[in-house]
Backbone as a ProteinNet text record, in pm:
[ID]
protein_1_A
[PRIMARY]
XXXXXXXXXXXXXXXXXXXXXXXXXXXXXXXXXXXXXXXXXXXXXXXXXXXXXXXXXXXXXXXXXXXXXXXXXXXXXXXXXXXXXXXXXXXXXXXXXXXXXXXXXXXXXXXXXXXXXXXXXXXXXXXXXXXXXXXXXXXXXXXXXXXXXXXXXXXXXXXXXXXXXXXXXXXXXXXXXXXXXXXXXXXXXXXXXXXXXXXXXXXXXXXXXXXXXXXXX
[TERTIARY]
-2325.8	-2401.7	-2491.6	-2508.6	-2553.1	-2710.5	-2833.1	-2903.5	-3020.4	-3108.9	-3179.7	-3288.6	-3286.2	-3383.7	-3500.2	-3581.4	-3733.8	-3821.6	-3959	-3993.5	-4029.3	-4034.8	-4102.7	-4238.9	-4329.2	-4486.2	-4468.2	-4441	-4462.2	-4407.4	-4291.6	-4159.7	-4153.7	-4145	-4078.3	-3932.4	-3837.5	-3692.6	-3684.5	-3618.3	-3615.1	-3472.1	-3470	-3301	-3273.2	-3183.8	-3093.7	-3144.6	-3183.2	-3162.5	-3021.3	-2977.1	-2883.5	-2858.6	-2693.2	-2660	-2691.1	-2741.4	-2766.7	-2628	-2574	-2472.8	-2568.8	-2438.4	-2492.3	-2617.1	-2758.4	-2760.7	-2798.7	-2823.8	-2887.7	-3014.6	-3092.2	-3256.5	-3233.7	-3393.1	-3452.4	-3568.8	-3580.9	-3725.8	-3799.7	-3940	-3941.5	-4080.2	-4057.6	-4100.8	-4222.7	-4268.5	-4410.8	-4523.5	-4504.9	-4573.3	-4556.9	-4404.9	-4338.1	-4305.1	-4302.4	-4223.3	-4060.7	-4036.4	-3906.1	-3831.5	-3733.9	-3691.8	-3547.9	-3528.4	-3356.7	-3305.2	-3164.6	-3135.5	-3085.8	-3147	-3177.5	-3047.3	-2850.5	-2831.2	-2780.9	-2894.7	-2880.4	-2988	-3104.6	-3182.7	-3101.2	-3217.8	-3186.2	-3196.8	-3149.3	-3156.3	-3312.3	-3340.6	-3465.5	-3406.5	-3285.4	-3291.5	-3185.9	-3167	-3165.8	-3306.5	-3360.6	-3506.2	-3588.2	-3557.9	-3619	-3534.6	-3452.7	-3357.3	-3455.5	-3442.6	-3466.4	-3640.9	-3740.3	-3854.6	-3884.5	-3761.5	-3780.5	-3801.5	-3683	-3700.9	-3825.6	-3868.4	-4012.3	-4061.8	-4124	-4202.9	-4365.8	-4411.6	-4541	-4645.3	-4653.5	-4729.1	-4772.5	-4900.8	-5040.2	-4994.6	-4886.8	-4809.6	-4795.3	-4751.2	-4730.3	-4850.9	-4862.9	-5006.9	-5037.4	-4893.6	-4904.4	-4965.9	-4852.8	-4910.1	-5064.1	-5132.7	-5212.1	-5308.8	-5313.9	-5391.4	-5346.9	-5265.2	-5179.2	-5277.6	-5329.1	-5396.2	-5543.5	-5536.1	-5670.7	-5774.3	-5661.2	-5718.9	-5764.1	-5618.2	-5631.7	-5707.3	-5820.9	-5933.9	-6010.6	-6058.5	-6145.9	-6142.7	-6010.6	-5976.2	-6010.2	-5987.5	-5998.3	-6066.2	-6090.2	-6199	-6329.7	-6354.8	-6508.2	-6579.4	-6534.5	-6667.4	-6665.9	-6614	-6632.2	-6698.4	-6653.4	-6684.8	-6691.3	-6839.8	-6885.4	-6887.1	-6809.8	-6835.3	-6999.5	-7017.3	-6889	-6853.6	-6754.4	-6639.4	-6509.9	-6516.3	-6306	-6232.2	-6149.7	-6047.6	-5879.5	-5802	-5639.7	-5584.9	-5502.3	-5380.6	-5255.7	-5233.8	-5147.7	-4994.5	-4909.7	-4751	-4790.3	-4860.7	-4909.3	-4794.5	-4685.8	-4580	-4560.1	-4466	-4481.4	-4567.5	-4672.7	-4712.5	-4862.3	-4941.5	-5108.5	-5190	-5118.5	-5248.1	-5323.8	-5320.7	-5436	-5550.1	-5466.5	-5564.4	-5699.7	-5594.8	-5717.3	-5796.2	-5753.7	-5871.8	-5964.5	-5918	-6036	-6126.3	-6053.5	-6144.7	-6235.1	-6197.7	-6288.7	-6386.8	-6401.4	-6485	-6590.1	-6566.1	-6654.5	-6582.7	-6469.4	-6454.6	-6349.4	-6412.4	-6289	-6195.7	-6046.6	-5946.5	-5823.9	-5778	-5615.8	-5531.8	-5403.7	-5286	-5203.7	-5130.8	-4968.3	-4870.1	-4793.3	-4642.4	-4518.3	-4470.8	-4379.9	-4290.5	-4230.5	-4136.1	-4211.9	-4376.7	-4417.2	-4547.3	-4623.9	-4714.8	-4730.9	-4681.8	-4600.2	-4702.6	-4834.4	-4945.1	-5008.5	-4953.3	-4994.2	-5160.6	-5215.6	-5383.6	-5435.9	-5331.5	-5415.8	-5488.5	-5450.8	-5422.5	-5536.6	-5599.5	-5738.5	-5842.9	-5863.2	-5975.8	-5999.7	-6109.5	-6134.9	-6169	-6146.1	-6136.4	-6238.6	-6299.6	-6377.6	-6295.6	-6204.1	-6047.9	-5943.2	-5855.9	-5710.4	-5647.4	-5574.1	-5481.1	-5336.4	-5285.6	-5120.4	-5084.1	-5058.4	-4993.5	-4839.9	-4776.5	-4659.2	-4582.7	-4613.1	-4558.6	-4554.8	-4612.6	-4568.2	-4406.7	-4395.6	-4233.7	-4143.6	-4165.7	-4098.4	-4084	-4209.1	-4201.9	-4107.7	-4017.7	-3960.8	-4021.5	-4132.5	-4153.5	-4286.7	-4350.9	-4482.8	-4593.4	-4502.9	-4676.8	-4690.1	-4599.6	-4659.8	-4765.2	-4720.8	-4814.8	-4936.9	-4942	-5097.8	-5165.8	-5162.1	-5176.7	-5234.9	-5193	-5243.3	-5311.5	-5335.9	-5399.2	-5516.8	-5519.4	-5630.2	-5756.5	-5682.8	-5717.5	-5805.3	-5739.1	-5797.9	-5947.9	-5947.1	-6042.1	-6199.4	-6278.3	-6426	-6482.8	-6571.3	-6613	-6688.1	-6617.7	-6660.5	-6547.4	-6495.4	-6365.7	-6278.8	-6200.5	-6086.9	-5992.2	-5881	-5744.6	-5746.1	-5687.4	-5673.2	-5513.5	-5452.7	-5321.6	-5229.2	-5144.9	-5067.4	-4898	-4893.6	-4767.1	-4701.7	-4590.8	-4579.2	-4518.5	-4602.5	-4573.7	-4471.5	-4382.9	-4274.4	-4269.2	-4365	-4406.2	-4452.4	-4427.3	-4464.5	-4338.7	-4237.4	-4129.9	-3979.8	-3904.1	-3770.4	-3670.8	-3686.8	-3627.1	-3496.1	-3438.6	-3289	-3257.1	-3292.6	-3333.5	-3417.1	-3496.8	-3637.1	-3618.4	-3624.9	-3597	-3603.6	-3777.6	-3822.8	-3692.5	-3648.8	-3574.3	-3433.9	-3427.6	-3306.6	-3341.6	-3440.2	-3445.2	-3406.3	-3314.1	-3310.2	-3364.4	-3488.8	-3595.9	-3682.7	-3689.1	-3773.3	-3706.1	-3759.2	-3707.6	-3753.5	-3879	-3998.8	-4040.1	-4116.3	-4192.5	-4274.3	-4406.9	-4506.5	-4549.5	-4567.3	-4684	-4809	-4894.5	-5038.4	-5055.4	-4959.9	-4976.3	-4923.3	-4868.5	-4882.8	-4962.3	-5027.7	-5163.1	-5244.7	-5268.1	-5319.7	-5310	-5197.9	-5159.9	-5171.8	-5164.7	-5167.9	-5360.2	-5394.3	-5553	-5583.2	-5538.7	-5602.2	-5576.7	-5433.3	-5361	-5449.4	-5459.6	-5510.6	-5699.7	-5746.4	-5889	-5947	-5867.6	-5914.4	-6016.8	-6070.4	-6133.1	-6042.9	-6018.1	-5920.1	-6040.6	-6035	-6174.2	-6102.7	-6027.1	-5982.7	-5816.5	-5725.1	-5622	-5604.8	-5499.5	-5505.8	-5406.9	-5387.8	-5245.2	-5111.8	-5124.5	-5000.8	-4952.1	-5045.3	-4988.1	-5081.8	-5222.3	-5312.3	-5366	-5470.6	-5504.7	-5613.6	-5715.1	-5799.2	-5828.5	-5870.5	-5839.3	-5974.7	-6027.8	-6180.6	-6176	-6221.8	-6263.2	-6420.6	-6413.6	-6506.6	-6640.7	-6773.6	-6865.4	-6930.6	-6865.5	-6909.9	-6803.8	-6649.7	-6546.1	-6587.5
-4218.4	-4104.2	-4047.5	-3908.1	-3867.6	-3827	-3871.8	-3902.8	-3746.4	-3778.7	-3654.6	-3638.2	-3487.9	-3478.4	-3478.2	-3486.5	-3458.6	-3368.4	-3371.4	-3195.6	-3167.1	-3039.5	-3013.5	-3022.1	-3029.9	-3084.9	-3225	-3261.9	-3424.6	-3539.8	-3504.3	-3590.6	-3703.4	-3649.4	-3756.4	-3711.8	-3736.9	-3761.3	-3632.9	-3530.2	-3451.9	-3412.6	-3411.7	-3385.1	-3264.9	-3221.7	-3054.8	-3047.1	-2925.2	-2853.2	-2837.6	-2912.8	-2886.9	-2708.2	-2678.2	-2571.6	-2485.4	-2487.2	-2304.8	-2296.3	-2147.2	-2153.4	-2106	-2112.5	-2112.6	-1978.6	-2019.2	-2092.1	-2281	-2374.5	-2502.3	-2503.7	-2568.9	-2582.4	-2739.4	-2767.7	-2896.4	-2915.6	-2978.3	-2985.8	-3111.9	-3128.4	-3194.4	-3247	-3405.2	-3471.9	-3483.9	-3491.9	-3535.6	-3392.1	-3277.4	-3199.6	-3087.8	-3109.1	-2942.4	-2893.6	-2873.3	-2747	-2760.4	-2623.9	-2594.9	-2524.8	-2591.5	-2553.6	-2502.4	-2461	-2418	-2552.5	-2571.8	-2618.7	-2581.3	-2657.2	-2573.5	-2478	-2551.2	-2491.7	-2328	-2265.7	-2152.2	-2069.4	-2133	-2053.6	-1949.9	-1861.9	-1726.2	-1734.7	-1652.3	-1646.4	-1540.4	-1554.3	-1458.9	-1283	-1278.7	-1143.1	-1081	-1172.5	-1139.5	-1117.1	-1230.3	-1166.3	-1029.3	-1023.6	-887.1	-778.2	-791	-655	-633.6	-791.2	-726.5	-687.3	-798	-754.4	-567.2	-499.7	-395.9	-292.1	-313.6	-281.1	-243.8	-306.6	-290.3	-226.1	-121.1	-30.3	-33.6	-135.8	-220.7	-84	-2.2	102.2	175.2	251.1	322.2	455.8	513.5	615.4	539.4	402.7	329	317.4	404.6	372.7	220.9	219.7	124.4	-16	-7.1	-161.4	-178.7	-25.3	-73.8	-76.1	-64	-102.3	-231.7	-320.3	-444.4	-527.9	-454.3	-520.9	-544.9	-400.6	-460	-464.3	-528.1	-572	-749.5	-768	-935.9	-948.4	-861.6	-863	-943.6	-814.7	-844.7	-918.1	-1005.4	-1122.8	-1243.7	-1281.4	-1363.1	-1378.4	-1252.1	-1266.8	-1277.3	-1137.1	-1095.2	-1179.6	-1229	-1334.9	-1433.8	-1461.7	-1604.3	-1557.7	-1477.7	-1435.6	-1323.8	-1279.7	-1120.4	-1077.1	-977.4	-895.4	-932.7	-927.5	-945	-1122.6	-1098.9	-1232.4	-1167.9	-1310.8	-1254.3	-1347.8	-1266.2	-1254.9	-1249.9	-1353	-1378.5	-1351.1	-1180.7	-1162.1	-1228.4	-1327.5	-1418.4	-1411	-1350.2	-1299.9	-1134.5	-1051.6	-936.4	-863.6	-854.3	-754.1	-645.4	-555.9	-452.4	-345.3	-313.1	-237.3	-329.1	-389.3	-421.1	-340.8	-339.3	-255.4	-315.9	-408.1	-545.3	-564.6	-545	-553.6	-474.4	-323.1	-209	-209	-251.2	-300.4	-407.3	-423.4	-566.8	-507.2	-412.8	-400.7	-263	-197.3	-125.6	-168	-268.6	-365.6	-392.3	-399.6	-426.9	-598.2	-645.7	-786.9	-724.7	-836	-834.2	-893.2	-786.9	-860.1	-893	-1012	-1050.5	-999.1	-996.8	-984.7	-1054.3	-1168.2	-1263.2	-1238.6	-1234.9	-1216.8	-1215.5	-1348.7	-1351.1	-1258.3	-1136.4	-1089.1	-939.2	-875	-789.7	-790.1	-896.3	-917.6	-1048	-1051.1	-1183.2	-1246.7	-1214.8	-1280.4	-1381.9	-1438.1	-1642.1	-1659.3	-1558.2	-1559.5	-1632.5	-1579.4	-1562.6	-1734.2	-1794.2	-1940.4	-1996.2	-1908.9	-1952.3	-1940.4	-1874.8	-1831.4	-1920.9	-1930.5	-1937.8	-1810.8	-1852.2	-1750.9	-1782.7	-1694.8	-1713.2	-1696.6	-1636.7	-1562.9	-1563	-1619.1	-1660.7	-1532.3	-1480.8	-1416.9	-1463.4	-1522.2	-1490.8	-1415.2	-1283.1	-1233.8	-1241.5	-1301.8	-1286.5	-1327.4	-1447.2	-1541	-1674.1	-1748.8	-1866.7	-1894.6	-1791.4	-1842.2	-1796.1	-1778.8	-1748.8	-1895.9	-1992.7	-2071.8	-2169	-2219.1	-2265.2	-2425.8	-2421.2	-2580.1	-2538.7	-2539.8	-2520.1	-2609.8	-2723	-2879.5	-2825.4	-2768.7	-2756.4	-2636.1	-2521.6	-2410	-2457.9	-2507.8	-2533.7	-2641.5	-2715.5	-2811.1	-2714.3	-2613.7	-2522.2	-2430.8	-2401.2	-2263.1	-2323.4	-2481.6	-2548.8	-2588.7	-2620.1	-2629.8	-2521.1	-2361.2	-2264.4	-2211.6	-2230	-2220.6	-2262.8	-2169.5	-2236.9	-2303.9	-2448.8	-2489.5	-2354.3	-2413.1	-2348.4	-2178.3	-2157.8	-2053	-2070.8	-1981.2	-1970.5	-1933.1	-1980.9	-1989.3	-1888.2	-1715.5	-1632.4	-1683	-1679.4	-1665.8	-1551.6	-1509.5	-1478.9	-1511.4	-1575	-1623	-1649.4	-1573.8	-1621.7	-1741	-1800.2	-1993.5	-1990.2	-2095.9	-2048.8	-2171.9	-2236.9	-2296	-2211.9	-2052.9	-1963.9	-1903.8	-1962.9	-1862	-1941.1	-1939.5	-2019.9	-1972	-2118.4	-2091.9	-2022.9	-2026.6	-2008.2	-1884.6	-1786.9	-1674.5	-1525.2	-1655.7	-1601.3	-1483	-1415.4	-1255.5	-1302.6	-1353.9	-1370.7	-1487	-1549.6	-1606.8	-1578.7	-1418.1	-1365.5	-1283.2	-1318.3	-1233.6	-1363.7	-1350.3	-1464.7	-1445.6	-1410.6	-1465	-1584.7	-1528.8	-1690.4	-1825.8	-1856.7	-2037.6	-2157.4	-2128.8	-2218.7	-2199.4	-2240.8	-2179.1	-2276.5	-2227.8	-2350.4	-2295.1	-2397.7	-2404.8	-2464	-2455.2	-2481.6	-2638.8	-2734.6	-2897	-2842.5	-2820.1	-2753.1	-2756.5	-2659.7	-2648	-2700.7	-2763.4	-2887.7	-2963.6	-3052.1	-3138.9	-3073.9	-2973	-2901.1	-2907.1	-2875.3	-2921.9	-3046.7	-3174.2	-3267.4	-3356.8	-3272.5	-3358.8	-3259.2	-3193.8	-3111.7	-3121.1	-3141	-3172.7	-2993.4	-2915.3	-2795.8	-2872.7	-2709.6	-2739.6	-2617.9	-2634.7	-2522.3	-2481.9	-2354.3	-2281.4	-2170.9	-2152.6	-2028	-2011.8	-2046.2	-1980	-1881.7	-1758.6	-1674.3	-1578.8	-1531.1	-1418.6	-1471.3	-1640.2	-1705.4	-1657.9	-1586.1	-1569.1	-1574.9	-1591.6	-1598.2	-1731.7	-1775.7	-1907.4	-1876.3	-1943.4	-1951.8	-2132.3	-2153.2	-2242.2	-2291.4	-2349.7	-2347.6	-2449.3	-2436.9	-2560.9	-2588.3	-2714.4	-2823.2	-2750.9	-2706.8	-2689	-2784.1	-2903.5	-3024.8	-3106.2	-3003.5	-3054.5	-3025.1
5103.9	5051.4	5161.5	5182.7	5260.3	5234.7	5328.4	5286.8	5310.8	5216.5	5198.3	5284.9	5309.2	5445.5	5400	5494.9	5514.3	5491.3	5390.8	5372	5525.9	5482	5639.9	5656.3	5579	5576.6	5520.1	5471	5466.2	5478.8	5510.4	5558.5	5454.8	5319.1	5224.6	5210.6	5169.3	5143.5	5011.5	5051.4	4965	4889.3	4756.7	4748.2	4682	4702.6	4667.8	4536.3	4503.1	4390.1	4318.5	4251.7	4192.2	4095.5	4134.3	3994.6	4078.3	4201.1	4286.1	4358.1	4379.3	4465.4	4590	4737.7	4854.8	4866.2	4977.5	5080.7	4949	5038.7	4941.7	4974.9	4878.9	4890.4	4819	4912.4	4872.3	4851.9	4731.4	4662.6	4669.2	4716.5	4810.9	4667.6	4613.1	4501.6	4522.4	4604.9	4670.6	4664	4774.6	4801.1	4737.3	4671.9	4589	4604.1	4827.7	4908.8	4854.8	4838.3	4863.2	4948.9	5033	5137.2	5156.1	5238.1	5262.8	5341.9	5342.8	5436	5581	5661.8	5784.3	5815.1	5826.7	5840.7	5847.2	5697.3	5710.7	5708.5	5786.3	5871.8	5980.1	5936.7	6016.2	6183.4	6255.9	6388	6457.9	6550.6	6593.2	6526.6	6620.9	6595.1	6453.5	6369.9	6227.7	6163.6	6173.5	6125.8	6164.7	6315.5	6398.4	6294	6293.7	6250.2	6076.8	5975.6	5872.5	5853.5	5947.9	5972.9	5969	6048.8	6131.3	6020.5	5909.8	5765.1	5685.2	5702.2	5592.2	5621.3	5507.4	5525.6	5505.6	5577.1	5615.8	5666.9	5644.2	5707.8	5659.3	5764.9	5687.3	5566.5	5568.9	5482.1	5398.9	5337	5241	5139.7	5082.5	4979.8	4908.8	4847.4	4770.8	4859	4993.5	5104.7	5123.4	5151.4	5146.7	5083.1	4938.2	4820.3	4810	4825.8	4807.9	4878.9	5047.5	5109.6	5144.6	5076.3	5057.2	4904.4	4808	4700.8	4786.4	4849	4943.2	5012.1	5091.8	5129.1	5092.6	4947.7	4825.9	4769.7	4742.1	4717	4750.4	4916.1	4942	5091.6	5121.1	5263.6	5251.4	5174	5133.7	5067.1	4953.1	4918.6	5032.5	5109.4	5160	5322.1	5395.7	5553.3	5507.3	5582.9	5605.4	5799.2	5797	5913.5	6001.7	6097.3	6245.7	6189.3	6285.1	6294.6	6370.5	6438.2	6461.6	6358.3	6382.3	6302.7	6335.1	6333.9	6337.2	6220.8	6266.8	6185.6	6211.3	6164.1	6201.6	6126.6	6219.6	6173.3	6136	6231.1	6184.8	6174.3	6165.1	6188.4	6282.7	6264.8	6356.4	6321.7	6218.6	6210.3	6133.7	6220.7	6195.7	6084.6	5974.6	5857.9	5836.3	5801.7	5815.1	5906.8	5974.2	6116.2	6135.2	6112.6	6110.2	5963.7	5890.6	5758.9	5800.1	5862.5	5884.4	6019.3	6111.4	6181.5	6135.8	6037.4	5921.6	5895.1	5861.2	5785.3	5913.2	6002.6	6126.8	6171.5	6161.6	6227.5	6354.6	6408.3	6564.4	6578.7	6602.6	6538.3	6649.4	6601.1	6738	6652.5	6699.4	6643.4	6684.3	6594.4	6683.5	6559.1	6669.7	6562.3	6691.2	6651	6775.3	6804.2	6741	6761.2	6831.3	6715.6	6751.2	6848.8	6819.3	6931.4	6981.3	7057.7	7129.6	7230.8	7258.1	7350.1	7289.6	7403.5	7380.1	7384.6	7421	7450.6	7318.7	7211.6	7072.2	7041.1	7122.6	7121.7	7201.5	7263.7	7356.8	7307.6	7155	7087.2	6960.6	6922.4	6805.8	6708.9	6513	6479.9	6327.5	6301.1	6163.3	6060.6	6042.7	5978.5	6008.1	5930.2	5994.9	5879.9	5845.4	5754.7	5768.1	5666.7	5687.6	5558.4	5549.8	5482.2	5425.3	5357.3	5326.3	5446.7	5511.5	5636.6	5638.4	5534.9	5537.6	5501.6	5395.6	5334.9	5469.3	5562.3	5685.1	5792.3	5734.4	5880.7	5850.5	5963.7	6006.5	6054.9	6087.9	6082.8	6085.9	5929.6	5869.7	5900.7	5942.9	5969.4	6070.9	6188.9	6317.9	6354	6236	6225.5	6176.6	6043.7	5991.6	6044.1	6163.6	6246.3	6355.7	6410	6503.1	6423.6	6332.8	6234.5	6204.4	6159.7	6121	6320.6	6375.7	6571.6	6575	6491.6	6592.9	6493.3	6358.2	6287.6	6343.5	6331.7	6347.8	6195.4	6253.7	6120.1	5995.9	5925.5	5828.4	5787.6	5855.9	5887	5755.7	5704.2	5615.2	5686.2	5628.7	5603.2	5490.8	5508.2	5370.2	5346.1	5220.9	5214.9	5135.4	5154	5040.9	5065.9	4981.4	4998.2	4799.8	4750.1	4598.5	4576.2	4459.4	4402.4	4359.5	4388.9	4321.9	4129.8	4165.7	4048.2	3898.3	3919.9	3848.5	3799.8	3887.3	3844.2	3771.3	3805.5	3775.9	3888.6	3993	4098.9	4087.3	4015.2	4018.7	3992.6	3921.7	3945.8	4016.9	4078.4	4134.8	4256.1	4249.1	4350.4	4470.6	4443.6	4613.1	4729.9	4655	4738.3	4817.5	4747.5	4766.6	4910.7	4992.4	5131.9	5195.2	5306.3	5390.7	5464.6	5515.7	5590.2	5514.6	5377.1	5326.8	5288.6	5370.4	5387.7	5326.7	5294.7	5271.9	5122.4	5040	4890.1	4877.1	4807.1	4825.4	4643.6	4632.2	4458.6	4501.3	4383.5	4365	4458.5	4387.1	4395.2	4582.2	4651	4783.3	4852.5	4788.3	4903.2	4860.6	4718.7	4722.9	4851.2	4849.3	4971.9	5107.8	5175	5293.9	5293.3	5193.6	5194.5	5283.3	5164.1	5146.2	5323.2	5333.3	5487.1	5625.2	5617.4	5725.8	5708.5	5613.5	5577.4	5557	5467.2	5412.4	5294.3	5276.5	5102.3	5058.8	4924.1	4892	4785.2	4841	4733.2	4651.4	4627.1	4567.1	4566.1	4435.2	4407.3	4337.5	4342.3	4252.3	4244.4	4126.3	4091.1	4184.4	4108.2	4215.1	4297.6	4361.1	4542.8	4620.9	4611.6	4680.9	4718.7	4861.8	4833.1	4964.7	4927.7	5037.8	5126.5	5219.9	5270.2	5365.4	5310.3	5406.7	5526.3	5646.3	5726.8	5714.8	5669.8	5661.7	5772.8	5721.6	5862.8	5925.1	5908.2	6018.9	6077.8	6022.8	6119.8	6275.6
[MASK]
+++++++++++++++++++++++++++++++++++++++++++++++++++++++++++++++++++++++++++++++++++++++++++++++++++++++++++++++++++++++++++++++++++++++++++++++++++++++++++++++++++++++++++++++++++++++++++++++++++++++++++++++++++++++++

C-alpha cells in the first residue's frame, strides 16, 4: 500500500479524499489543510499566464471595495498608520498597496512573478497582508516560518484566504482554479498559530484571519 504523504505544515500522514475525480487532494487529520497532490501543481509560467487574467485593478470597483472592507477588517483595529507594511504576493497590479499607502503606511511589494526584489527580506514589517495567496503556496511552513522572521513584535499577519470548512469540498468553486493548491479552515490557523507562536485575534466571514506576533517575541 502506498503510503500517505505529508501535510505540508505539519507533516502528519495525510490520506486522499475519496469520490473526487482528477486533480487528487489530501486531507490532512491533524491540522485540516487540504492539499493537492503535488503531481499536479502548476508550473511558474501557467500560473503567470492565469495570474495575468485577473482583473485586480483600480477600474475594478467592486476589487476595490473587496479591499478595502479587508482593511477595516482586519488592519485598522489592530495597527494605525505610520508603519510599514508587506504586501505579500501583491500581484501585478498593487491596489492594496496604494490603500495602505492612503492611509499613511509605508509600503513593500513581493510577488515573485510581479515584484520579484529579494530586498523585501531585509526589512522588518508592522503589516504583513496576504490577500487571496495562501491557497497558492506551494510549501506554506516555509512561507509562514519567514512571514512570522519578518514581523515586528507585536505586528499582524492580515489574511484572506476562503475556509474550506464552510463549504463542501467536492463541489466547492474555489477549488476549481488550478492555481489553488492549498485550503485552510478555522482548526488551521488555529495550529499555524499555536506552531509558529501567533495569537490569533480575529476570524471572520470565513475568509478572513488576523495573526498577531507576541510583543515580547
Amino acid at each position: 500500500m502506498e503510503r500517505a504523504p505529508w501535510c505540508w505544515l505539519c507533516m502528519t500522514p495525510s490520506p486522499l479524499i475519496e469520490g473526487l475525480s482528477e486533480p487528487a487532494y489530501y486531507h490532512c487529520p491533524r491540522c485540516q489543510l487540504i492539499f493537492i497532490d503535488r503531481k499536479y501543481l502548476p508550473d511558474g509560467d501557467k500560473e503567470r499566464r492565469i495570474y495575468e487574467l485577473h482583473e485586480n485593478t483600480w477600474e475594478n470597483a467592486g476589487y476595490v471595495r473587496m479591499l478595502t472592507r479587508f482593511l477595516d477588517e482586519t488592519v485598522h483595529p489592530f495597527i494605525q498608520p505610520p508603519g510599514r507594511a508587506l504586501d505579500f504576493g501583491s500581484g501585478p497590479g498593487p491596489v492594496l498597496a496604494g490603500l495602505m499607502m492612503q492611509c499613511g503606511f509605508s509600503v513593500t511589494c513581493y510577488d515573485p512573478y510581479f515584484s520579484p526584489d529579494s530586498k523585501w527580506e531585509q526589512s522588518q514589517y508592522d503589516v504583513i497582508t496576504t490577500t487571496e495567496v495562501l491557497e497558492h503556496l506551494h510549501h506554506p511552513a516555509r512561507e509562514f516560518s519567514r512571514l512570522f522572521r519578518l514581523l515586528t513584535p507585536g505586528g499582524i499577519l492580515a489574511v484572506m484566504t476562503q475556509h474550506h470548512d464552510d463549504h463542501d469540498f467536492s463541489t466547492w468553486w474555489y477549488r476549481r482554479d488550478p492555481t489553488h493548491v492549498c485550503f485552510y479552515a478555522l482548526e488551521t490557523l488555529r495550529w499555524i498559530a499555536g506552531h509558529w507562536g501567533f495569537l490569533l485575534r480575529k476570524v471572520g466571514n470565513g475568509k478572513y484571519a488576523v495573526l498577531q506576533k507576541p510583543s515580547s517575541a
